[in-house]
C-alpha positions, 0 to 999 in steps of 0.5 A: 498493505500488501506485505510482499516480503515484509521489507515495509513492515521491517524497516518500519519496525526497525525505524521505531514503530511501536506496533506494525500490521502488514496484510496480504492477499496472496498466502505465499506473501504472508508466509515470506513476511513471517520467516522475514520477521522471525529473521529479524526478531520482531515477532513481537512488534510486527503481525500479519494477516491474510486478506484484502486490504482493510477486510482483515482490520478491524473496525476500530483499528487505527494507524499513525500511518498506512503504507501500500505500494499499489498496483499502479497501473490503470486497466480497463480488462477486468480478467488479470491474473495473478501476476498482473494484479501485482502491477495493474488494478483493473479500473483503479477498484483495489485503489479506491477501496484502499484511499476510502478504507484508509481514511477510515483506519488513520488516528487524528493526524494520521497519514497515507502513504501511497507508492504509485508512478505517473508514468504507468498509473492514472494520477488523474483518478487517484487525485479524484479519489483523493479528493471525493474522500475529503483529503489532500495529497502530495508528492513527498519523493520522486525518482526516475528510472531507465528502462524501455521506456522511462518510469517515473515512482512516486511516493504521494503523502495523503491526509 
């Protein structure tokens, strides 16, 4: 989810992914991801879609697993532009559609991936999400970085 330049989509393919799908909603993300995997000849393996999230997948499509660094800061203004909207998901929508439309596209065994920061996000509603959802998750890796005010990114495992 969210192919950006398709950097996810690449390295998984390069990992041995066997068939990757890699959807944006912005059209200029889809355009790079595709010069991107031309680039490195995995036009065969890797396809894009342009979309929202799961809107772009069909009903019975299933993954081993789903990826999506999300928008993981939490807003109550519900008018962001485009630039925002890369950052801040306006009351966690975007983020709940994604947990429950996940759930719905993983093969038995399957697994989520999601990128996130405590420091920035709400960890307390994505938790909540989680669970309403009848999966677990955990922290699989965890980094802190220097700026203004400290960030910590996290990558949450969820099944």
């Amino acid at each position: 989810m969210g192919s950006g330049t398709g950097i996810i989509s690449i390295f998984a393919a390069y990992k041995g992914a066997q068939k990757v799908v890699a959807t944006d909603i912005n059209r200029d993300a889809v355009d790079n991801t595709e010069r991107n995997i031309l680039r490195h000849g995995f036009n065969e393996k890797i396809r894009t879609r342009l979309g929202d999230l799961f809107d772009v997948v069909g009903d019975d499509e299933a993954f081993d697993t789903i990826f999506w660094n999300t928008p993981f800061g939490y807003t109550k203004r519900a008018n962001v532009d485009d630039l925002e909207r890369a950052v801040h998901d306006p009351f966690y929508h975007l983020t709940r559609k994604f947990i429950y439309g996940a759930r719905s596209h993983l093969r038995k065994k399957g697994r989520i991936l999601i990128g996130f920061s405590s420091t920035l996000g709400n960890l307390k509603l994505l938790k909540k999400f989680v669970r309403e959802a009848g999966m677990n998750m955990e922290e699989i890796f965890g980094t802190c970085c220097s700026e203004e005010h400290p960030v910590r990114l996290e990558i949450f495992e969820i099944k």
